[in-house]
N, C-alpha and C positions, 0 to 999 in steps of 0.2 A: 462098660456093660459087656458082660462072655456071654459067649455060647455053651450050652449043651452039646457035646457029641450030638446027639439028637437034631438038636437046629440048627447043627452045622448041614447034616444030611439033609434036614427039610429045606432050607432055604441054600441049597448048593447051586441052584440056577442062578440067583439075584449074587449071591458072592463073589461068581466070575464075570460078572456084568464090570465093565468098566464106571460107568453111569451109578450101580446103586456100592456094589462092594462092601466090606465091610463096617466101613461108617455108615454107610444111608441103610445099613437094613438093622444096624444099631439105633439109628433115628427111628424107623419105624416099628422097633421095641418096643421103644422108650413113649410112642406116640397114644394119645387120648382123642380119638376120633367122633363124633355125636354124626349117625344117620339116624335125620325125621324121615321116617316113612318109610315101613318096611313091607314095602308093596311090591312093584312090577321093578321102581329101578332102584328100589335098598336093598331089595332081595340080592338078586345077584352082586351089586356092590360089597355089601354087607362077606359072602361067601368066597368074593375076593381079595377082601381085605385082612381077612381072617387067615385066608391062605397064605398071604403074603406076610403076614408076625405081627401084622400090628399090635400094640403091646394092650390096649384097652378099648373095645366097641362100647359105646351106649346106643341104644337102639330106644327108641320113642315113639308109640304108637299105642292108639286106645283100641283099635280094630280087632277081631276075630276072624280067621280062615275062612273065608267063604266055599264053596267048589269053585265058583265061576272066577275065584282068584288062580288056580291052579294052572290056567292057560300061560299063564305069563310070572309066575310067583313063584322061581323056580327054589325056593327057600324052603318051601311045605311041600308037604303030600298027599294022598287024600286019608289018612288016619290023622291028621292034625284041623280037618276040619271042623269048626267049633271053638280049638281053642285061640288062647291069648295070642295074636303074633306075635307080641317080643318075647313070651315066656318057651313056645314052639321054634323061635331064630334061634337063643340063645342054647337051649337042646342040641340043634343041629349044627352051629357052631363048635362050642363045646368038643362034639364029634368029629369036628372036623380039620382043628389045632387046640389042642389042653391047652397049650401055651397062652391064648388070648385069653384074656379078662373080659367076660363078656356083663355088661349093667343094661337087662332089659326095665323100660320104662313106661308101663301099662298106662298109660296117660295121654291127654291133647296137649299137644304144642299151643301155648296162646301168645296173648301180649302179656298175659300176667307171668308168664312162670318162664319163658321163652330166654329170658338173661341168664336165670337161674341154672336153666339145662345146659346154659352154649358157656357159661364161664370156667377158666380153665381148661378148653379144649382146646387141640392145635387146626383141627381142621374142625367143618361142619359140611357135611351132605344132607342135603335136602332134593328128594325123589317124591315131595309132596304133590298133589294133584288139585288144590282149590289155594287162589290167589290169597287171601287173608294167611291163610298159614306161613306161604311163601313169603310177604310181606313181615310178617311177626317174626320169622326167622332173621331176615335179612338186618332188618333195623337190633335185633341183638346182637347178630354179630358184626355191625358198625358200632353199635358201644362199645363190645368187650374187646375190638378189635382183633376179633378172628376172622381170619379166610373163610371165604364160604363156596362149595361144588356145587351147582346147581343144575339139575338135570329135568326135563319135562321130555313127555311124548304124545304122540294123538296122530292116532289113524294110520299111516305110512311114514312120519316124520318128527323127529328128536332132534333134540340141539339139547347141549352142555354149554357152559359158561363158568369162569372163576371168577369170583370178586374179593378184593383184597381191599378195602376202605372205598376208597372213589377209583373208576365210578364205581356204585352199588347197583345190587336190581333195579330197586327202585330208577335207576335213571335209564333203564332198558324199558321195565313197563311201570312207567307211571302212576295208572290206577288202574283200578280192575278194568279189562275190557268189558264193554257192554254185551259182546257175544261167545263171550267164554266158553268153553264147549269141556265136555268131562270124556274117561273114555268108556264108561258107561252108557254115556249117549251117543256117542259116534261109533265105539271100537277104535281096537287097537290091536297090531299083528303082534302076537305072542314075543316072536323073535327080536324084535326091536326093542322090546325092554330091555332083553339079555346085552344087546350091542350098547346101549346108552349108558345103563348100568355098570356095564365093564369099562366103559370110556370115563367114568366116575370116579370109579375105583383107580384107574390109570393115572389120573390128573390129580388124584388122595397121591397115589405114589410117587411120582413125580414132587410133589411141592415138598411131599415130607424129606422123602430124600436128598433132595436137590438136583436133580435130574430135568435135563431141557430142558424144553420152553414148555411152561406150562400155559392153559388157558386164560392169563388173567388176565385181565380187560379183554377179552375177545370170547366169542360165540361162536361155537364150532353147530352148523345145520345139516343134519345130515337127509336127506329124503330115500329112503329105502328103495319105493318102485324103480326109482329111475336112476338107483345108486350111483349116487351124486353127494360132496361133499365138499363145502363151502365156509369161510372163516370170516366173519366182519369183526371189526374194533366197533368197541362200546367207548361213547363219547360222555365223560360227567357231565350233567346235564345240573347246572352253576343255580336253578331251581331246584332241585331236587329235595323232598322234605323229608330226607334220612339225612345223605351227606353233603350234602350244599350252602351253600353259603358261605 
């Protein structure tokens, strides 16, 4: 797969990288990426994946621009309030490398259609905010056996995680928590989407390219106030009613 003159110049930082060079940023040409949820952390993943070549975004999400997304949604503006987000991403995408293939997906992530979206892809980001979705997501991509980036925030504090078959989410959170909280109802600091977001996008690059240690089996927590940052290992959990058994 060449270069353009052109992508040679846009992507001249990742070329002299020893880590991505010109194979891994030929991978992340060549790569078909699915972010659910182009909200607080697909927004910015979404506008750094797009930076960095990846060769096809699909973007999935039934929502509309609200204002009170604009605090942390650094994807829109306030003249895209109202419309479609994925038809508003892909806009601004678009503008922001021709180069990517951008497939906005005006629609809910379910269990019905959830194989359907993740088949074929090499990674899956998921920046959704209510457990079922995260769930639906996960258990597709332990069928189709895709990698999955999985990012959450709330309040002062984000954690990322990679699942690559087992373990899966599922063996992190089991079932819905009873006290689940939104950040609607707590809040959420603007800024911290953008870091979780980007740390997303990062761990997208990383796996495509083959660069480090990616997050897989482990949870990266980061707590803002008291910027602090901590790693556990995720343990298969030999129960688990995705990959277990």
């Amino acid at each position: 797969m060449s270069f353009s003159d052109e992508e040679v110049e846009r992507y001249a930082r990742h070329l002299v990288l020893r880590e991505i060079g010109g194979p891994g940023q030929q991978r992340l040409k060549a790569a078909r990426v699915l972010i659910v949820g182009a909200g607080g952390l697909g927004a910015p993943a979404a506008l750094y994946l797009a930076a960095a070549g990846v060769g096809e975004l699909a973007i999935v999400d039934a929502d509309t621009v609200a204002l009170s997304n604009l605090q942390r949604q650094v994807l829109f503006t306030a003249a895209d309030e109202g419309r479609v987000k994925v038809e508003a991403a892909a806009e601004r995408l678009a503008a922001l490398n021709a180069n990517v293939r951008v497939t906005p997906i005006a629609q809910m992530l379910t269990e019905g259609n959830a194989r359907e979206l993740v088949r074929g892809c090499d990674l899956v980001l998921d920046g959704t905010d209510d457990f079922a979705t995260r769930f639906a997501v996960n258990a597709a991509c332990v069928a189709e056996g895709v990698t999955l980036a999985s990012g959450a925030i709330g309040r002062w504090t984000g954690q990322v995680g990679v699942f690559a078959g087992r373990p899966c989410y599922r063996c992190l959170v089991p079932e819905i928590p009873p006290d689940a909280e939104t950040c609607a109802a707590v809040g959420v600091v603007g800024a911290l989407a953008g870091v979780i977001g980007a740390m997303m996008a990062l761990e997208a690059v990383k796996l495509i390219a083959g660069a480090g240690a990616p997050l897989t089996g482990r949870l990266l927590i980061y707590d803002a106030l008291a910027a602090e940052a901590r790693t556990v290992r995720i343990v298969a959990d030999p129960h688990c009613p995705v990959c277990g058994g």
